[in-house]
Structures are given as structure tokens and as C-alpha cells.
PAFI-65055 format. One line per 4 residues: for each residue x negated, y negated, z negated of N, C-alpha, C, O, CB. Coordinates in steps of 0.1 Angstrom, whole numbers, plus 5000, padded with zeros to 4 digits. Glycine has a CB too. Layout:
<sites>
X:Y:Z:X:Y:Z:X:Y:Z:X:Y:Z:X:Y:Z | ...
</sites>
This chain:
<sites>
8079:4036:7124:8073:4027:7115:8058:4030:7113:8053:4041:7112:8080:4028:7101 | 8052:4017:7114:8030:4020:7111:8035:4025:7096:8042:4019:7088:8013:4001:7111 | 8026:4040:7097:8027:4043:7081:8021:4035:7073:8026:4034:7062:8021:4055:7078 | 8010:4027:7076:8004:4021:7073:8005:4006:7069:7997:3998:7064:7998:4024:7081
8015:4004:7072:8019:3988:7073:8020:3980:7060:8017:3969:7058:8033:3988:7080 | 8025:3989:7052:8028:3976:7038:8019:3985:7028:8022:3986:7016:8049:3974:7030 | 8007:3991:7033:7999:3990:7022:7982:3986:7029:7979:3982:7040:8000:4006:7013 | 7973:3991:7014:7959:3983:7021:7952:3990:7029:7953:4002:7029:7949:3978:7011
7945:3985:7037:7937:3999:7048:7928:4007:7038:7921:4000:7030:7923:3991:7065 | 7927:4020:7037:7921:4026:7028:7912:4034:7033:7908:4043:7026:7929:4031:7021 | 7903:4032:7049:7895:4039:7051:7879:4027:7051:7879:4015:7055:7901:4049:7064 | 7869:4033:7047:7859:4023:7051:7852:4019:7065:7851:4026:7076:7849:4027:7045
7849:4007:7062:7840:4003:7074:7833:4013:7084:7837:4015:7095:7830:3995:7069 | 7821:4020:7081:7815:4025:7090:7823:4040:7089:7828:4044:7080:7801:4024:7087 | 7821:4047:7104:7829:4059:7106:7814:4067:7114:7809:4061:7124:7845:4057:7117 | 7808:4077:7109:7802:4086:7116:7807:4094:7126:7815:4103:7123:7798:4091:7109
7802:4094:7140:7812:4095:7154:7801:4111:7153:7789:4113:7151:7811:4079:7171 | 7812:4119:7155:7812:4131:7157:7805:4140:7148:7800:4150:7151:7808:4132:7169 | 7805:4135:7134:7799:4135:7121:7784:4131:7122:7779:4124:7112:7800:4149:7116 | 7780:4133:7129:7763:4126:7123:7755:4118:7136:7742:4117:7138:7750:4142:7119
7764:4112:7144:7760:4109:7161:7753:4117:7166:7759:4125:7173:7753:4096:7164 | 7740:4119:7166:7729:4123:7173:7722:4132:7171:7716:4138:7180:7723:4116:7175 | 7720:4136:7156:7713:4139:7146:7713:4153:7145:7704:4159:7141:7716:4132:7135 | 7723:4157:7149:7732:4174:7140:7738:4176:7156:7739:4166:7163:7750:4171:7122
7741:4187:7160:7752:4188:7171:7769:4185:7166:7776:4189:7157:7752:4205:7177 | 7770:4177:7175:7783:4169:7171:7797:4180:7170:7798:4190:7178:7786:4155:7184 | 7803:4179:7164:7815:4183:7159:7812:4199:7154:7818:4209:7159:7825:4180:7171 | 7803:4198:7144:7796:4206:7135:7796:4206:7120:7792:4196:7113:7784:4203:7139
7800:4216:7114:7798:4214:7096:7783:4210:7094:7779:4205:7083:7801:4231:7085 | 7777:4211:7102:7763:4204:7102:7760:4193:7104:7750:4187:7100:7756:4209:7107 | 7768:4189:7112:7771:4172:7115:7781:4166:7104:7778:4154:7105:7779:4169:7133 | 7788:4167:7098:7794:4170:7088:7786:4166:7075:7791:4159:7067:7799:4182:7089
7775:4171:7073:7769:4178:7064:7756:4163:7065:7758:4153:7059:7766:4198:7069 | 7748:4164:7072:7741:4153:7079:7745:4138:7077:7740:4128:7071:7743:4155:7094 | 7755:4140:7082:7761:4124:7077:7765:4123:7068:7763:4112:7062:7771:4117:7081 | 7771:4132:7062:7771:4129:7047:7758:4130:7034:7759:4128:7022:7780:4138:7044
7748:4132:7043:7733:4132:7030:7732:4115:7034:7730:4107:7026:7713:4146:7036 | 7733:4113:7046:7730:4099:7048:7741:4089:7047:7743:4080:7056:7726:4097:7060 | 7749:4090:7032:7758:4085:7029:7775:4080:7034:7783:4072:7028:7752:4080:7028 | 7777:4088:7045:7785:4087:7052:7797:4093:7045:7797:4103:7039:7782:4091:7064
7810:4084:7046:7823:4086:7039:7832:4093:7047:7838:4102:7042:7829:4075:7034 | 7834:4087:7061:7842:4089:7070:7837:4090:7083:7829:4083:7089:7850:4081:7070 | 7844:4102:7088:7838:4108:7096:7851:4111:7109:7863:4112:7106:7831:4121:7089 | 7845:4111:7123:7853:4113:7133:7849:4123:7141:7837:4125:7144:7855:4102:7139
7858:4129:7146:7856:4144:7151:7868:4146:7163:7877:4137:7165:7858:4157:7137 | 7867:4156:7169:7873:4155:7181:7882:4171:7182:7877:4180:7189:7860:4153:7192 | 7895:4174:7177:7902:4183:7180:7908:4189:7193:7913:4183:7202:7908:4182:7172 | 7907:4201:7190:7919:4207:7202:7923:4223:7200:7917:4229:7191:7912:4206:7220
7930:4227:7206:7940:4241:7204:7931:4253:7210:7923:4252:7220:7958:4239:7215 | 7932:4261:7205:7928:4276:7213:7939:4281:7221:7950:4275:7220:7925:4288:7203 | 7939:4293:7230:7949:4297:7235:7959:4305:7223:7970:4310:7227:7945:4305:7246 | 7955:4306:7212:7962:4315:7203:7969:4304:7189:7977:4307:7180:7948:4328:7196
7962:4290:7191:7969:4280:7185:7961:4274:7172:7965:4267:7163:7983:4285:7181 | 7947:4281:7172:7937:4276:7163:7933:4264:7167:7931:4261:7179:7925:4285:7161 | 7932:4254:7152:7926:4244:7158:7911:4237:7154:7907:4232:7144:7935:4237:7156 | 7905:4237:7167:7891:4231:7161:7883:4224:7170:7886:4222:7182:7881:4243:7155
7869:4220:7164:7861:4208:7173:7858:4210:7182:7852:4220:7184:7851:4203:7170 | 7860:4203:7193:7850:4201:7204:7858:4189:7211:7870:4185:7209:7847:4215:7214 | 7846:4182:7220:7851:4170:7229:7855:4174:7239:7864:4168:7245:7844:4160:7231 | 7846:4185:7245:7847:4185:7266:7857:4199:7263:7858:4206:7254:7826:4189:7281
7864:4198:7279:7870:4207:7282:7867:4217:7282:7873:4228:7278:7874:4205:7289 | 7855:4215:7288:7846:4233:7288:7833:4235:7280:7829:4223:7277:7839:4238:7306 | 7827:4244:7276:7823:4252:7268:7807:4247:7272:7799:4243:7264:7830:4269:7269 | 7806:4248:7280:7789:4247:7286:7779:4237:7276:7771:4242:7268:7788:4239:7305
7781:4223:7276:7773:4211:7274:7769:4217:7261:7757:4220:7259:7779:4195:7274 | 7779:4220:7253:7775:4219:7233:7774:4235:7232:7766:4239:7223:7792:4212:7219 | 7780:4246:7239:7781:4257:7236:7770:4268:7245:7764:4263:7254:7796:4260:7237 | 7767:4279:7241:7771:4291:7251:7776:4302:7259:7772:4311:7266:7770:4294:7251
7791:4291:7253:7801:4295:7261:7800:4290:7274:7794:4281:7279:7812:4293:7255 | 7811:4300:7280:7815:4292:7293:7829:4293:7298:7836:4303:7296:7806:4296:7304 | 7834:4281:7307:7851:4285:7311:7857:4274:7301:7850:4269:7293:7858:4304:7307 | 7868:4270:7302:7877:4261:7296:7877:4264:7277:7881:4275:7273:7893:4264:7304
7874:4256:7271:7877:4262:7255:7893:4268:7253:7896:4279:7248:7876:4248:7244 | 7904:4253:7260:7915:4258:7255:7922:4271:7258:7930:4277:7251:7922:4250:7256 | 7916:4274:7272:7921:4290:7272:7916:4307:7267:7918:4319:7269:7921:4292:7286 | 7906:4296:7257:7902:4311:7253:7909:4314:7236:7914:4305:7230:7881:4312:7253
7909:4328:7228:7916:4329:7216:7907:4320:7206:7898:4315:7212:7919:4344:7211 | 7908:4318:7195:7901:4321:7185:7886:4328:7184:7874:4325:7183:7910:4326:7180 | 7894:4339:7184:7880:4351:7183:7869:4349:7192:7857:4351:7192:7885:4367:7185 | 7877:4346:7201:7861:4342:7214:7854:4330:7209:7842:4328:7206:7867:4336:7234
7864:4321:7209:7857:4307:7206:7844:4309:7193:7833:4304:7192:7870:4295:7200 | 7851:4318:7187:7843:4321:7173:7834:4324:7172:7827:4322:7162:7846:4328:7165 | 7826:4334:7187:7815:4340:7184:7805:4327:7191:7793:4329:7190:7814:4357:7190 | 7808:4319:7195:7799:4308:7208:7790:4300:7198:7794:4293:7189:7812:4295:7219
7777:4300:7201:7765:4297:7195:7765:4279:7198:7760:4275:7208:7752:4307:7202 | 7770:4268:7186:7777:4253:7192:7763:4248:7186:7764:4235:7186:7795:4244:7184 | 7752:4251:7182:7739:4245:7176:7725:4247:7185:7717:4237:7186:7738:4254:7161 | 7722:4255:7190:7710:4259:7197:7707:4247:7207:7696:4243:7208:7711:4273:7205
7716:4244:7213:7720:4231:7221:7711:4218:7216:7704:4209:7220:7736:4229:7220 | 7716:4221:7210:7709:4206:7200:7691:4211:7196:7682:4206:7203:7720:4205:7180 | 7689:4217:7188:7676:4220:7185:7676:4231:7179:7688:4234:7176:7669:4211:7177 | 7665:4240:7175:7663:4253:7170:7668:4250:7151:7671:4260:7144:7644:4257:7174
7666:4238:7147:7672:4240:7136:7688:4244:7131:7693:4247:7121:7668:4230:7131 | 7692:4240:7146:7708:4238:7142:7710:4257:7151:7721:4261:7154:7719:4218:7152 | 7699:4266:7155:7706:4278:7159:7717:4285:7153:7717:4287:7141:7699:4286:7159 | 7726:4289:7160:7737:4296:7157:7746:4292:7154:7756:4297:7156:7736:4304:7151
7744:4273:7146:7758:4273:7145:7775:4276:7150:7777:4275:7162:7757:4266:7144 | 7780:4277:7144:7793:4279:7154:7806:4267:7149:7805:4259:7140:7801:4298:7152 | 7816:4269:7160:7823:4260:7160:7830:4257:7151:7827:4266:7143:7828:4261:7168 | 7836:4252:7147:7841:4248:7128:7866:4248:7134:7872:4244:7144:7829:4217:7119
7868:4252:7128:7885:4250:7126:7885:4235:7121:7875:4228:7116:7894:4262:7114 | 7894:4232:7122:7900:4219:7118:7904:4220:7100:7903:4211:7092:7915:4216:7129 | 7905:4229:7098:7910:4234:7083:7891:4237:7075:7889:4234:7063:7924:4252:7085 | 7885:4240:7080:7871:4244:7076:7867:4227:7071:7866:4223:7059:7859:4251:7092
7866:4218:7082:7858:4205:7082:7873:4197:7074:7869:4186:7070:7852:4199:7102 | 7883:4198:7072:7891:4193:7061:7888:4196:7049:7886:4188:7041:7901:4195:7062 | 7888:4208:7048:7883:4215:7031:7865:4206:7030:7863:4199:7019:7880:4242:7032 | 7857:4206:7036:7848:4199:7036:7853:4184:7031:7849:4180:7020:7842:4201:7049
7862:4177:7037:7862:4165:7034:7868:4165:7022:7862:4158:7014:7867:4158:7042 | 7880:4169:7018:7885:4175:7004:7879:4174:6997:7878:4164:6990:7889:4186:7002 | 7871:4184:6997:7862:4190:6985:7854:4175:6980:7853:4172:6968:7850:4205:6991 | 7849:4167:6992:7839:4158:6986:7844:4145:6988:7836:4136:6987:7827:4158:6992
7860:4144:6989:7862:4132:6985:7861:4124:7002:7863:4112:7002:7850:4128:6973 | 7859:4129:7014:7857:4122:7021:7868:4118:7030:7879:4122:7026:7847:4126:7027 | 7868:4110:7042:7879:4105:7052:7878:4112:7061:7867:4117:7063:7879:4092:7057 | 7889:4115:7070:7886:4118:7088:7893:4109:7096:7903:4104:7091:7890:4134:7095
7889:4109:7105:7894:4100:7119:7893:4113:7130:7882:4116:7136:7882:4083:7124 | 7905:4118:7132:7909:4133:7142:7910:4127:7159:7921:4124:7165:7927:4141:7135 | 7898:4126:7164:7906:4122:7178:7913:4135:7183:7906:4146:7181:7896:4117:7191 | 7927:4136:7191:7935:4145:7196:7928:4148:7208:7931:4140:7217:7949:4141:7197
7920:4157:7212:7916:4158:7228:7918:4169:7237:7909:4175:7243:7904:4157:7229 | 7931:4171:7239:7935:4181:7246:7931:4191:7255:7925:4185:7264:7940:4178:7249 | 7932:4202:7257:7931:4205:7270:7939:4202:7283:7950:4207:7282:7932:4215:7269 | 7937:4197:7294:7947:4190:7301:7958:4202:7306:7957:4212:7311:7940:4181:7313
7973:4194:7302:7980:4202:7302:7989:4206:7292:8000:4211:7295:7974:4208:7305 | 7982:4203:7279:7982:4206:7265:7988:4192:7257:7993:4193:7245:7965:4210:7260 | 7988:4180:7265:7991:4167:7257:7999:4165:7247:7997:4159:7236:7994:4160:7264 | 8013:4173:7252:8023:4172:7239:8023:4180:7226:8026:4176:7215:8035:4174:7242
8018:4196:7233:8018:4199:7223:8007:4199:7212:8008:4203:7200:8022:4206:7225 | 7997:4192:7220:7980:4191:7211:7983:4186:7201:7980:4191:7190:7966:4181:7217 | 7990:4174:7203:7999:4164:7194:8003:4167:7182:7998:4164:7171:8013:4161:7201 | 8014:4177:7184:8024:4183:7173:8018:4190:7171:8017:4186:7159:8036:4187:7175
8008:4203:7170:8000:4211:7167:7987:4205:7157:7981:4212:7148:7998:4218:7179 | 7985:4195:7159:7977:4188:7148:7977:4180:7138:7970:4178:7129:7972:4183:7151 | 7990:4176:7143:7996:4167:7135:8002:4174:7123:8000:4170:7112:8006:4159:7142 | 8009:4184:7127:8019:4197:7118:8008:4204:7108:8011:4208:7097:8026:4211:7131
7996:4204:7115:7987:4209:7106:7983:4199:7090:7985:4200:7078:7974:4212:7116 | 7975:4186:7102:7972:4175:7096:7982:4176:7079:7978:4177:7067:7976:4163:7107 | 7994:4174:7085:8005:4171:7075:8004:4184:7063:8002:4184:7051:8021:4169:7083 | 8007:4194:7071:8000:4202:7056:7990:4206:7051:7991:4213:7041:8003:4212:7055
7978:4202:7056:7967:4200:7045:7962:4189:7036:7954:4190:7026:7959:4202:7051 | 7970:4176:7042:7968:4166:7035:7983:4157:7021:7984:4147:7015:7963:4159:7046 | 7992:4172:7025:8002:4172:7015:8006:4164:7002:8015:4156:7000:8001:4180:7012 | 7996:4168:6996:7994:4163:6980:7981:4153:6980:7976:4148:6970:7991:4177:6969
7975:4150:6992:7967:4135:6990:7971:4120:6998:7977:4117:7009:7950:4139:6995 | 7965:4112:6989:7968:4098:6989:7964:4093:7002:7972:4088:7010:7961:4091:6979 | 7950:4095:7004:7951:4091:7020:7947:4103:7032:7937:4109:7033:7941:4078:7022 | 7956:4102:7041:7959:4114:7050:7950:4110:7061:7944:4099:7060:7976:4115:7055
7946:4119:7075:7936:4115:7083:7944:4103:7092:7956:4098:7092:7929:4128:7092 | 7931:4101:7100:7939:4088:7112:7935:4098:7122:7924:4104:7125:7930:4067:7115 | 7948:4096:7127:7946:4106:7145:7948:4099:7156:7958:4093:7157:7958:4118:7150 | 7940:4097:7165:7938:4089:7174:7939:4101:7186:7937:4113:7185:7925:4081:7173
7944:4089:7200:7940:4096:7213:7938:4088:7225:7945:4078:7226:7950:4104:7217 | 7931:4091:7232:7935:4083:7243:7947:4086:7253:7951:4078:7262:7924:4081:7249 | 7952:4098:7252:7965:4104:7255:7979:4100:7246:7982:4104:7235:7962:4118:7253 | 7987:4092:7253:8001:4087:7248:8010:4098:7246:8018:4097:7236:8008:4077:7258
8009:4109:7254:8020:4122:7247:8010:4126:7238:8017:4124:7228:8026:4137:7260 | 8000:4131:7233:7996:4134:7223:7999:4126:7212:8005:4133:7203:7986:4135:7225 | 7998:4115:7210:8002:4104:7202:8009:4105:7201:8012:4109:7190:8002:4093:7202 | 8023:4103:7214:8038:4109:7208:8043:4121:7199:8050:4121:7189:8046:4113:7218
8035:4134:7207:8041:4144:7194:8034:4146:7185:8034:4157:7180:8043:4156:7196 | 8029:4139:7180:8020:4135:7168:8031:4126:7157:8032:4128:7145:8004:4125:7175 | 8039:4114:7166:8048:4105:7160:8062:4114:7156:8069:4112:7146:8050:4092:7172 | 8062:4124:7166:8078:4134:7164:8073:4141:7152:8079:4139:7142:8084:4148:7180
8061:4149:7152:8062:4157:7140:8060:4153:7128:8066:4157:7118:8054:4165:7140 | 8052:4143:7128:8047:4137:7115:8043:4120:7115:8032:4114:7115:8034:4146:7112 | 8055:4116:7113:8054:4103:7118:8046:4097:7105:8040:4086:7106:8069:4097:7122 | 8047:4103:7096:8040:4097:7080:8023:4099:7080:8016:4093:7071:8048:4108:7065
8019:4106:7089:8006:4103:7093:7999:4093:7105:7999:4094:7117:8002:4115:7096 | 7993:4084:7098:7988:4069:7106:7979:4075:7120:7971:4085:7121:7975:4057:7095 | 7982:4068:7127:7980:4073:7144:7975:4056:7149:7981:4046:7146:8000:4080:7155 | 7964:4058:7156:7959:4052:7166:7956:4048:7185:7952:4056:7193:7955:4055:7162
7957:4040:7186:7959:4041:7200:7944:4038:7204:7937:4029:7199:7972:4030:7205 | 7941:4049:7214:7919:4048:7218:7923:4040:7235:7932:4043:7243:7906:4074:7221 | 7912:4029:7236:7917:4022:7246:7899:4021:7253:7889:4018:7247:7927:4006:7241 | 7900:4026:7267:7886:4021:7271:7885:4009:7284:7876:4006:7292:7879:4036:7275
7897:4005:7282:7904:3994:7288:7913:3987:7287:7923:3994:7287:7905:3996:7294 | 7917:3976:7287:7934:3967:7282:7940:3968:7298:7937:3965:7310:7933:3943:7274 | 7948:3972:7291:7963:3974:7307:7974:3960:7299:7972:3954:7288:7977:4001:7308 | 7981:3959:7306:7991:3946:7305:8000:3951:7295:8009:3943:7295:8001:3941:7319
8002:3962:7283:8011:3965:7277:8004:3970:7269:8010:3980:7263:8021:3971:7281 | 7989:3968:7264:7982:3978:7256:7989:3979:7243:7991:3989:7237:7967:3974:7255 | 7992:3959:7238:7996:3963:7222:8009:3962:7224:8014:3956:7215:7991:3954:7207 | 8018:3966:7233:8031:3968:7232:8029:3986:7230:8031:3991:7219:8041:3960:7247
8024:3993:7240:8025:4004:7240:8019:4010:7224:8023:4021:7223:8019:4009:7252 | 8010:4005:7213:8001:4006:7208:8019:4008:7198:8024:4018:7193:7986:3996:7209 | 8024:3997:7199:8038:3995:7188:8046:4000:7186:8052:4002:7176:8045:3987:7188 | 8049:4005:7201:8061:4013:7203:8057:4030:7196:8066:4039:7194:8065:4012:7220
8043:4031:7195:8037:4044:7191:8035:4041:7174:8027:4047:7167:8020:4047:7201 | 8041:4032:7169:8039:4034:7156:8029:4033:7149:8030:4035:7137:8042:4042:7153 | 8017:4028:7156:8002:4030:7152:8001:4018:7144:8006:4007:7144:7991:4032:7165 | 7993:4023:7137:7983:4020:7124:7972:4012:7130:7972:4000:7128:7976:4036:7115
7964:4016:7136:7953:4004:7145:7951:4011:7160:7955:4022:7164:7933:4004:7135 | 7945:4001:7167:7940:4000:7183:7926:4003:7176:7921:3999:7165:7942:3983:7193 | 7919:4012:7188:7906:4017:7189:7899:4017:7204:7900:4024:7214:7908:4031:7183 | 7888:4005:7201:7886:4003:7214:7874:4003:7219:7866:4002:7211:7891:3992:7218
7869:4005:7234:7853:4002:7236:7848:3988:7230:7855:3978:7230:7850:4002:7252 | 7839:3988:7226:7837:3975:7212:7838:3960:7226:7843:3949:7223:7813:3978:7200 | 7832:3963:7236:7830:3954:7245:7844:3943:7247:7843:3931:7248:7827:3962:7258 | 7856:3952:7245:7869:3947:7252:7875:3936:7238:7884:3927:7239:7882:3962:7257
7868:3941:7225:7876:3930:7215:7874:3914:7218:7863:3912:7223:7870:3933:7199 | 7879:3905:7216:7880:3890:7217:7885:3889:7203:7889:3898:7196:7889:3882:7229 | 7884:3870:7201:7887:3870:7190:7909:3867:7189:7916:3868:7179:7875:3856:7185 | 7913:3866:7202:7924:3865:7204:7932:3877:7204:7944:3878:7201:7923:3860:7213
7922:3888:7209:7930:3902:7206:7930:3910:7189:7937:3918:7184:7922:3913:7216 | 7920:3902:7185:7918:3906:7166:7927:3905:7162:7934:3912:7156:7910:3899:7156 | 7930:3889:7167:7942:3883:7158:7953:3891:7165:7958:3899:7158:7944:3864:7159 | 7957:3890:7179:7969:3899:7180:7971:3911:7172:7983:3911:7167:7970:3903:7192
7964:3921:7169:7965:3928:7163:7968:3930:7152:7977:3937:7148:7959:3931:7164 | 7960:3922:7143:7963:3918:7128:7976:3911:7127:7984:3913:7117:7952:3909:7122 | 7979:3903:7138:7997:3899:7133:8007:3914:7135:8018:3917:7131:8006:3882:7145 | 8000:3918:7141:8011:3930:7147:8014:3939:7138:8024:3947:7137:8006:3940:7159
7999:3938:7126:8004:3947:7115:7992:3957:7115:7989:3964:7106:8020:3953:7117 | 7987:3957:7124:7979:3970:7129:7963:3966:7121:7961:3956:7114:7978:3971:7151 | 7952:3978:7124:7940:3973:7127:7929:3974:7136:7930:3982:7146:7937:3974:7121 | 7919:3967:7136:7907:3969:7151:7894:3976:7145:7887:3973:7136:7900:3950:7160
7895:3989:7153:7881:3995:7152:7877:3998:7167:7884:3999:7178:7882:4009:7142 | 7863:3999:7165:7853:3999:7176:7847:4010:7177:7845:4016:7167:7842:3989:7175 | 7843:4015:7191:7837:4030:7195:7824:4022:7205:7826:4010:7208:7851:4043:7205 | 7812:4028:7211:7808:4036:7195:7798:4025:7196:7794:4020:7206:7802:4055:7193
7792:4022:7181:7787:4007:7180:7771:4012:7174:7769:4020:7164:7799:3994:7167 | 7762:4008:7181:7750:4015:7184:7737:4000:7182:7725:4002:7183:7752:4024:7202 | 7743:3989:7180:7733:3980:7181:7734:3967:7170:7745:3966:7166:7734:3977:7195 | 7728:3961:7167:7731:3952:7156:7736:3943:7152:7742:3939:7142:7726:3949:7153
7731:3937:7171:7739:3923:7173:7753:3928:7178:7760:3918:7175:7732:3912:7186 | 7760:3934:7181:7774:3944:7185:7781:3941:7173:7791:3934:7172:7773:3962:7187 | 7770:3952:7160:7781:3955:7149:7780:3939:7140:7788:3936:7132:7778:3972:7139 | 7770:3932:7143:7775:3919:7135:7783:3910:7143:7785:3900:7137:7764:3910:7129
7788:3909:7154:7797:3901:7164:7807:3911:7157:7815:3904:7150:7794:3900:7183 | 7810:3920:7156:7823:3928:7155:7827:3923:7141:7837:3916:7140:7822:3946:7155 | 7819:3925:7130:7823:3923:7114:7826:3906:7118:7836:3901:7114:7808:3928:7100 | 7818:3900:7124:7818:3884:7125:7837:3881:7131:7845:3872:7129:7802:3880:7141
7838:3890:7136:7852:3887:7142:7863:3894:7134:7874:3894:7139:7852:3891:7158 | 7861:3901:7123:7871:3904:7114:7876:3918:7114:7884:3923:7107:7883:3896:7116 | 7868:3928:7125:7872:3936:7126:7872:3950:7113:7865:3951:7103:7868:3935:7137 | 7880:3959:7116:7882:3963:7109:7872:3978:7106:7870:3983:7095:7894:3962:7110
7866:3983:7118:7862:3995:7118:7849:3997:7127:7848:3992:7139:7873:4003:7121 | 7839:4004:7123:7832:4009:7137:7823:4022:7135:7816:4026:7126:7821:3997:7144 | 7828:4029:7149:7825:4044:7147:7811:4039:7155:7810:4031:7164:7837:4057:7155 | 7797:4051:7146:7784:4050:7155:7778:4063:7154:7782:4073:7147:7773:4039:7149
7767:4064:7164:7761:4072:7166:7749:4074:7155:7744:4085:7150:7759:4070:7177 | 7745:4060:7151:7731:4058:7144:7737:4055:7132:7741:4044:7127:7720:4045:7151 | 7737:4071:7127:7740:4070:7107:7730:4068:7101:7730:4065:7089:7747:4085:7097 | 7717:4070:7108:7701:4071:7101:7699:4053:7103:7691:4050:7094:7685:4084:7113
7701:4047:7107:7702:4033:7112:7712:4024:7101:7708:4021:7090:7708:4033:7128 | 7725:4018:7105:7731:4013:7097:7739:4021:7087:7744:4032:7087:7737:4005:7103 | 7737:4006:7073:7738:4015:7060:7758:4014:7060:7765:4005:7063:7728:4006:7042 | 7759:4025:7056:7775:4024:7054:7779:4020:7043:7785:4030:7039:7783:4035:7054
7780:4010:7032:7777:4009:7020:7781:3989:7023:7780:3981:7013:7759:4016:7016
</sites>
């Protein structure tokens, strides 16, 4: 069942993609932190597992682009991941930051009232259980509140064990293309909305969606005429880079 289905969508319009797009090194309490001075409510971030079962940000498989690490994230513990400098990368203001847990950048949103949108991004290999390991978390930190995160993937076993553990947390299907079963598969996953490259929405697929029960958000929407064709077409969501740019409000 879409957890989501017989009540109202309760996250807002604009989603700050990787907390502050550009601004902060992404998937950072500082990107976090950034988008939220620039009014940002909801925020999207990119999880995955350590070899020891911690869970926290990053997008790429390996360590290099955002870090000073190096070698696969998911095979390293905790404690390694912990010492890797995720800010210098970006600019001398952001030196030293380090990589944030998934429970760190929740208590952040907690504390201030804010949303997340969790993409699941595994280490390959990791799909099912990335799934259930986030989800299991997800579910007990957002216990006793009203609205729980949206977990998205572009991975369908992640999504699945995401649906086995905690089916009462709203799940998303991330599409950077329509295959011939997109919103069948999207249904059969229980999901709450389709999340797509903004390019692929029509006004025929809105509406499919919206009868399906579901909703349409857009990745990542960076331009004006984009995000007013998108709102123009009913959609429901759009994650951007440029939080210093359009007002979320």
C-alpha cells in the first residue's frame, strides 16, 4: 500500500539537492546548514552503508571526487570513513569537514523542523540490503513524528527492502528514463511518487501519475523556464542545485 495514498502530500515544493547544490560540499552538515540560512525546508541527500553497517552521505562509490579518501566507501568501517576530510574539496572554507551519519543530518532536521528526501545509493552489491538497513533505521528515528523521510532509488531491490522492512515509510521510484513498465513497476513498489529527469515529464505522464495515486517530482531543475513548465504542468516537486536562485517559499 502507497503510505501515502489517502492523505495530503506533506513535503514542500522546492527540495535542496544534496543540501545546498553547489554552494557547501554536498552531502555535508554544511550543506545542510547553507540551505537552510537560504530558507530551505527540505532537503535531499544521498545514503549508503559502511562495511561495519554505519549509515551516512555520500553519492559516488569511491571516496576520491568529495573526499581524501581513497578506495570504495562501502568497504571501509566507520572509523575510517570518519577521519576523511569531505570539505577541502569544495573550498578552503568548508576545510576539514567530515562526512555526517545519517542519524547526525536527521537530528539536524528534527531539531529544526525540517524534511528529507534519502536517496538509497548503494554500494554495488549492497542493493538489498542498503534498502533494509535504511529503511530500519529511517523507521526508528522517525518513530514518534508525523511526517517520516521519502526514500528514493534508482535501484528496485533497494526500494524492495526498503518496502519489506518498513513499508509505512513513503518510497519513490528515481527514473532517468521511461522503460515500458515504469508506472507499473513504480506500483507494484508501493511508492508514494515517481522521481524523474525533469526532461521525461509530459503532460500525459502527470496525469498518469496523479490517477495512480502517486506524485511527480523533478531532478535537478536548475533553470526558470524548466521549473515554470514543471509547476505549469502540476507537478509536484523539484530538487535544485540553485538554493541562492529560486525562492522556496
Amino acid at each position: 500500500m502507497n503510505p501515502l495514498a489517502s492523505k495530503t502530500w506533506p513535503y514542500p515544493r522546492w527540495i535542496a539537492h544534496r543540501g545546498a547544490g553547489t554552494l557547501a560540499p554536498e552531502n555535508t552538515l554544511a550543506a545542510f546548514r547553507k540551505g537552510a540560512e537560504l530558507g530551505y525546508r527540505m532537503f535531499e541527500c544521498d545514503a549508503k552503508i559502511s562495511s561495519d553497517g554505519e549509515v551516512f552521505l555520500l553519492h559516488d562509490a569511491n571516496l576520491e571526487r568529495t573526499t581524501n579518501g581513497q578506495g570504495i566507501a562501502g568497504h571501509q568501517t566507520w572509523q575510517q570513513l570518519a577521519q576523511w576530510d569531505a570539505g577541502s574539496w569544495h573550498s578552503k572554507e568548508f576545510r576539514g569537514e567530515p562526512l555526517p551519519t545519517l542519524k547526525q543530518v536527521s537530528d539536524f532536521c528534527l531539531a529544526n523542523g525540517f524534511f528529507l528526501n534519502i536517496e538509497l545509493k548503494p554500494t554495488p552489491g549492497t542493493e538489498l540490503m542498503t534498502g533494509e538497513v535504511v529503511a530500519k533505521q529511517a523507521a526508528q528515528i522517525w518513530q514518534h513524528q508525523d511526517v517520516p523521510p521519502l526514500l528514493t532509488s534508482f535501484q528496485l531491490e533497494s526500494l524492495q527492502g526498503a518496502l519489506k522492512v518498513a513499508p509505512h515509510i513513503p518510497r519513490g521510484l528515481l527514473l532517468q528514463e521511461m522503460t515500458n513498465t515504469w508506472l507499473e513497476t513504480a506500483l507494484e513498489l508501493h511508492c508514494s511518487a515517481v522521481i524523474c529527469q525533469y526532461a521525461l515529464w509530459t503532460p500525459d505522464r502527470v496525469k498518469a501519475v496523479h490517477q495512480a495515486g502517486m506524485r511527480c517530482l523533478s531532478y535537478t531543475v536548475n533553470d526558470d523556464s524548466v521549473a515554470q513548465y514543471l509547476i505549469k504542468m502540476n507537478t509536484d516537486g523539484l530538487i535544485t542545485d540553485r538554493v541562492d536562485h529560486f525562492s522556496p517559499f
